[in-house]
N, C-alpha and C positions, 0 to 999 in steps of 0.2 A: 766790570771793567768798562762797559759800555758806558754808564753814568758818570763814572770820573772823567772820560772821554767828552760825554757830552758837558760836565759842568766846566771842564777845561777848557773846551770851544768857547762857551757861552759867553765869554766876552768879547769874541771875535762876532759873533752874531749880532747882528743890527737890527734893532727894532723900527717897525714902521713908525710913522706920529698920525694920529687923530687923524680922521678926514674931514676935510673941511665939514660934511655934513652932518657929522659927530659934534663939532667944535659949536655950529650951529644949534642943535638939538642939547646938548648937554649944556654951555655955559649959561644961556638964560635961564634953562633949566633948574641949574644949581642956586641962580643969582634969588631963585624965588623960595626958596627953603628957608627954613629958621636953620637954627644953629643946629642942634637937635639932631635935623632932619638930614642936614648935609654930614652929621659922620654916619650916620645910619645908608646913606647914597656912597659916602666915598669904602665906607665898610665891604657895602656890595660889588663895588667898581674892584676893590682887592680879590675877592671872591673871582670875579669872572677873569682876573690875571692870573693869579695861581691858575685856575683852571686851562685858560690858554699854554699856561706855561707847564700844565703835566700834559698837555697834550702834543704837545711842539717834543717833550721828552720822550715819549710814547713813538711819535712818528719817526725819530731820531734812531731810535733802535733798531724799529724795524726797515727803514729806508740804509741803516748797519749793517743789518743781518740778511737783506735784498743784496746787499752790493756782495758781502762775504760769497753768497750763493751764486751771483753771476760771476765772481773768481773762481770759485773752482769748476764749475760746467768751462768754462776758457780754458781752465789748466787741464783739461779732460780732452 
């Protein structure tokens, strides 16, 4: 129930953009790649999202099931 919860939020959740020194570091970056190269980078950039995003779901649960438990210690 918690994951329908969370994937129901998840369009109300706002994602950050780039930081400038991402934006920095990454577009010349990219600009220097063959073809090749850049899906093999954008491959990996998917990789480290998902990952961001099982951990956001991860922390979601348990900052759920924190709150749950500071409800009932109150209702006690």
């Amino acid at each position: 129930m918690i994951d329908a919860l969370y994937n129901y939020r998840q369009g109300d959740i706002h994602s950050a953009e780039f930081s400038d020194e991402f934006n920095k570091l990454c577009i010349p970056f990219e600009n220097s790649l063959n073809d090749e190269q850049i899906d093999v980078f954008h491959k990996i950039l998917d990789c480290v999202s998902d990952t961001a995003v099982a951990e956001m779901r991860a922390a979601y649960k348990v900052g759920f099931k924190d709150g749950t438990i500071f409800m009932r210690e109150v209702q006690e």
